[in-house]
GULO-436146 format. One record per residue (C-alpha): x, y, z; residue number from 1; residue in one letter. Coordinates in Angstrom, 1 decimal, padded with zeros to 4 digits. Each point is the difference from the previous one (the first is absolute). Example, Ala and Ser with C-alpha at 12.3 -4.5 7.8 and 13.67 -1.06 7.14 Angstrom:
2
      xx      yy      zz  seq  type
   012.3  -004.5   007.8    1     a
   001.4   003.4  -000.7    2     s
This chain:
197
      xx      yy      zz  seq  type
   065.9   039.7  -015.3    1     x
  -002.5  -002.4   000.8    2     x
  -003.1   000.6  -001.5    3     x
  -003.4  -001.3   002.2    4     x
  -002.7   000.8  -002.6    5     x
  -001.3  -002.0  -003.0    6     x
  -002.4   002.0  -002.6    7     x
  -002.3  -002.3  -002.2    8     x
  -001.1   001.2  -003.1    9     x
  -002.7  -002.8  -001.1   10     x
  -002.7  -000.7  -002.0   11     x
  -002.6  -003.0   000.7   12     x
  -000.2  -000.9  -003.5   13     x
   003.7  -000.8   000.2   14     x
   000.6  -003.5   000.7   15     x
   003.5   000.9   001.0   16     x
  -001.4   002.9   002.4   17     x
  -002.3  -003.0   001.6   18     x
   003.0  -002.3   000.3   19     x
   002.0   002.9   001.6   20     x
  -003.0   000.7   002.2   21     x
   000.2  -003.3   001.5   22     x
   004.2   000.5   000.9   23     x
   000.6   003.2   000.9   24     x
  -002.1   000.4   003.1   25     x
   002.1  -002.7   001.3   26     x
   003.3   001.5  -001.2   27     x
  -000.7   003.3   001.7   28     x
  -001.1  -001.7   003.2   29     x
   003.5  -001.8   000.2   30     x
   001.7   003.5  -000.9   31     x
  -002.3   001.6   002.6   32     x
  -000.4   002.5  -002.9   33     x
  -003.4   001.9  -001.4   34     x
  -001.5  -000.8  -002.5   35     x
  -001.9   002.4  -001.7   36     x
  -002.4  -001.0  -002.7   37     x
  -000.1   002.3  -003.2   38     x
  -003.3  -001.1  -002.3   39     x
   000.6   001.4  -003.3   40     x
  -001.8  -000.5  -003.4   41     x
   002.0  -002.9  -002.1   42     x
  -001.7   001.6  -003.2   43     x
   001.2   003.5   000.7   44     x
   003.0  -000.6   000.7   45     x
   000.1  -002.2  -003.6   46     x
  -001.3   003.1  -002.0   47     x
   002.3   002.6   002.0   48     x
   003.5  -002.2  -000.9   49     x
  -000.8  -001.9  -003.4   50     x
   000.0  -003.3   002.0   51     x
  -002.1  -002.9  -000.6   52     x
  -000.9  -003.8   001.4   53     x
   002.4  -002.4  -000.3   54     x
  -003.5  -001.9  -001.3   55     x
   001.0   002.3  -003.1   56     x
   002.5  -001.5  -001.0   57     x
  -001.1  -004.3  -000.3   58     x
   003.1  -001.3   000.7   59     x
   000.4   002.9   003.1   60     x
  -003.1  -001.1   001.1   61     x
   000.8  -004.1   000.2   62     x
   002.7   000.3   001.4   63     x
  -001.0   002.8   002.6   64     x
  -003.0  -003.0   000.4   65     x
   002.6  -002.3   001.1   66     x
   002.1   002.2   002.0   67     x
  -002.6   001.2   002.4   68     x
  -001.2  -003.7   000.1   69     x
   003.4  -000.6   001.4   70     x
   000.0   002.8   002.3   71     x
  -003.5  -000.7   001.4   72     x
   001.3  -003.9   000.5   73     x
   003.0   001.6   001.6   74     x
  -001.6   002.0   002.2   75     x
  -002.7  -002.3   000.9   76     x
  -003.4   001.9  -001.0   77     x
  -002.5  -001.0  -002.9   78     x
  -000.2   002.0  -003.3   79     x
  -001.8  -000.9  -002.8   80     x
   000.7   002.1  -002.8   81     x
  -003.3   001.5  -000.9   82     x
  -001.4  -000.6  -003.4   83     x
  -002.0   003.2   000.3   84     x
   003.1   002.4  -000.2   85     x
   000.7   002.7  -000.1   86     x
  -002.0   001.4   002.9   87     x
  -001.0   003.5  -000.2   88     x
   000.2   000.6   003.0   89     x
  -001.1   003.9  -000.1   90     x
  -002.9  -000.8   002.7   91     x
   001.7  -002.5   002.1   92     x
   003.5   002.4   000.3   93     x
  -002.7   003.5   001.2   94     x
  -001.8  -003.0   002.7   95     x
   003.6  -000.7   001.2   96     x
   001.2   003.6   000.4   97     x
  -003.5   001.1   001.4   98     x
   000.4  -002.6   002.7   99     x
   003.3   000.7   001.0  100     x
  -000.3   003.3   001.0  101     x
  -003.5  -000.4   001.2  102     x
   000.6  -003.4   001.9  103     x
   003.3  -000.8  -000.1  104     x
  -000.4  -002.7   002.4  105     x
  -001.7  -001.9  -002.9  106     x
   001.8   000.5  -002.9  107     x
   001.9  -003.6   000.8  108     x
  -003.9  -001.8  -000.6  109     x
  -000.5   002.0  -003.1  110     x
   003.1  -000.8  -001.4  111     x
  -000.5  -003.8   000.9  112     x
  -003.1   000.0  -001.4  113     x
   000.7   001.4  -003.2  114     x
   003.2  -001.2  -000.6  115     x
  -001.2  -003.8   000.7  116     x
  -003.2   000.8  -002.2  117     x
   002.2   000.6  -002.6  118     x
   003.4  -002.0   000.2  119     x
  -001.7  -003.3   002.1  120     x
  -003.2  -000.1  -001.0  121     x
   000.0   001.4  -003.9  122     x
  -003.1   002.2   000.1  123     x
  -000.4   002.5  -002.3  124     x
  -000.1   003.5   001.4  125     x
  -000.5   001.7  -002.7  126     x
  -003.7  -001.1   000.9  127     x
  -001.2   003.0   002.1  128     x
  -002.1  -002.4   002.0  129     x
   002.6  -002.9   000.8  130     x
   002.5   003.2   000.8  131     x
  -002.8   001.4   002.9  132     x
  -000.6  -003.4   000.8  133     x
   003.9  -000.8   000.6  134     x
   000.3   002.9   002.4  135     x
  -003.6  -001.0   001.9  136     x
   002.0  -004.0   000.1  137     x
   003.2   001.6   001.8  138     x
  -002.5   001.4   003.0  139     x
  -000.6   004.1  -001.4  140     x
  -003.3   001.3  -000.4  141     x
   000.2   000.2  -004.0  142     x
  -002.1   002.8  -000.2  143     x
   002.0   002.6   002.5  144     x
   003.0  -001.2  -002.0  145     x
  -001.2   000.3  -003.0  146     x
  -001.1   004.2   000.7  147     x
   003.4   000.1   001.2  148     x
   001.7  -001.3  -003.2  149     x
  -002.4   003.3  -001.9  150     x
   001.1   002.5   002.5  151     x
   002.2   003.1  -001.6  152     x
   002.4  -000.4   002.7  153     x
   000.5  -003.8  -000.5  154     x
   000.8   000.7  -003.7  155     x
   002.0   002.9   000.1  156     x
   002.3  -002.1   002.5  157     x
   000.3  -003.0  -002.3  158     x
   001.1   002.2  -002.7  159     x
   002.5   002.0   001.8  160     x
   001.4  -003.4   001.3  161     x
   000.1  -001.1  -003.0  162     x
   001.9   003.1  -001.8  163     x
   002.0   000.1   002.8  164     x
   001.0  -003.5  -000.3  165     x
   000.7   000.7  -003.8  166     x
   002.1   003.2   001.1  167     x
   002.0  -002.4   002.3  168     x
   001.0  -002.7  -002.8  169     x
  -002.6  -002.5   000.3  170     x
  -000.7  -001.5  -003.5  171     x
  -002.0  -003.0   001.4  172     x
  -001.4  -001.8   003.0  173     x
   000.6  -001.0   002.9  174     x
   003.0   002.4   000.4  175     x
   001.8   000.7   003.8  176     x
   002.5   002.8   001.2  177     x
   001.8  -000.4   002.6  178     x
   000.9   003.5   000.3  179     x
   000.9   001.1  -002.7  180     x
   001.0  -003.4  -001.7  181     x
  -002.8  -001.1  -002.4  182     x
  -000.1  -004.0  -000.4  183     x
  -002.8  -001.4  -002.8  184     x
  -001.7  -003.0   000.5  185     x
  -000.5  -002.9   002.2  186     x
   002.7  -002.0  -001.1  187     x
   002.4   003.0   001.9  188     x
  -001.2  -000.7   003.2  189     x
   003.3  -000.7   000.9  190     x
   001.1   002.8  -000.6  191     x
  -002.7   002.3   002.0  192     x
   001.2  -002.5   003.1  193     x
   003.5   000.2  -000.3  194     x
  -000.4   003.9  -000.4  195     x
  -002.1  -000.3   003.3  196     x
   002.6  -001.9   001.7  197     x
């Protein structure tokens, strides 16, 4: 059975989820299959399943360094590993759910925005400020994304994403099913294509 939807659990302070970000559109496009973006809170998901960073672990996190290096060179987009990191990305992961369900048509410039902020340009969003000013940069009025990112509704959907991401198997981010096949990771792009194919 053929199976013409990808689901996309992220998170922006994932440098993986960014380099995933910049693939999969592409790789669903050739499929001519969905795909369906899943925010979910990266911490969350940590503190539900006992997981952690590979920046936990020092030699994990050099060598996860030079893996995604590879990947981005691979795949021909820029990362720079931000020295700033971890991300909580609390804020930024409410501003993305908020917009998708109240513009959906934007959620693209959001995610460009933020995820360049953080994985091109190195900015610290942590800082409240330079996190509103990132979202004003990618073309949103800050301000009316910002009340979204505080609504009730906007949170209670991030965290029933989230636990239902946990539910599912997801231990980390970005992780895709392809119906019911769960695949972690950018580096198993691959496989969510040859699953599509």
């Amino acid at each position: 059975m053929t199976h013409r939807r990808v689901e996309f659990f992220f998170d922006v302070g994932s440098p993986a989820s960014y380099l995933a970000w910049t693939q999969l559109p592409r790789i669903c496009a050739a499929a001519g299959a969905e795909l369906a973006w899943r925010p979910m809170l990266l911490g969350g998901v940590f503190q539900a399943t006992g997981n952690a960073s590979p920046a936990a672990v020092p030699a994990k996190g050099r060598y996860s360094s030079i893996d995604l290096a590879r990947h981005a060179q691979r795949y021909g987009v820029p990362l720079v590993m931000n020295p700033h990191f971890p991300i909580i990305t609390l804020f930024l992961m409410r501003a993305v759910t908020g917009v998708q369900v109240a513009m959906p048509e934007r959620l693209q410039d959001l995610l460009g925005g933020v995820f360049r902020a953080i994985w091109v340009e190195a900015l610290d969003l942590n800082d409240p400020a330079l996190a509103v000013d990132a979202i004003a940069r990618a073309g949103l009025d800050a301000g009316g994304v910002t009340d979204l990112a505080h609504a009730a509704d906007t949170k209670a959907r991030l965290r029933a994403t989230t636990e239902e991401a946990v539910a599912r198997g997801v231990f980390g981010a970005p992780t895709m099913f392809v119906g019911s096949e769960m695949y972690f990771g950018q580096d198993r792009l691959d496989f969510v294509r040859e699953a599509l194919a």
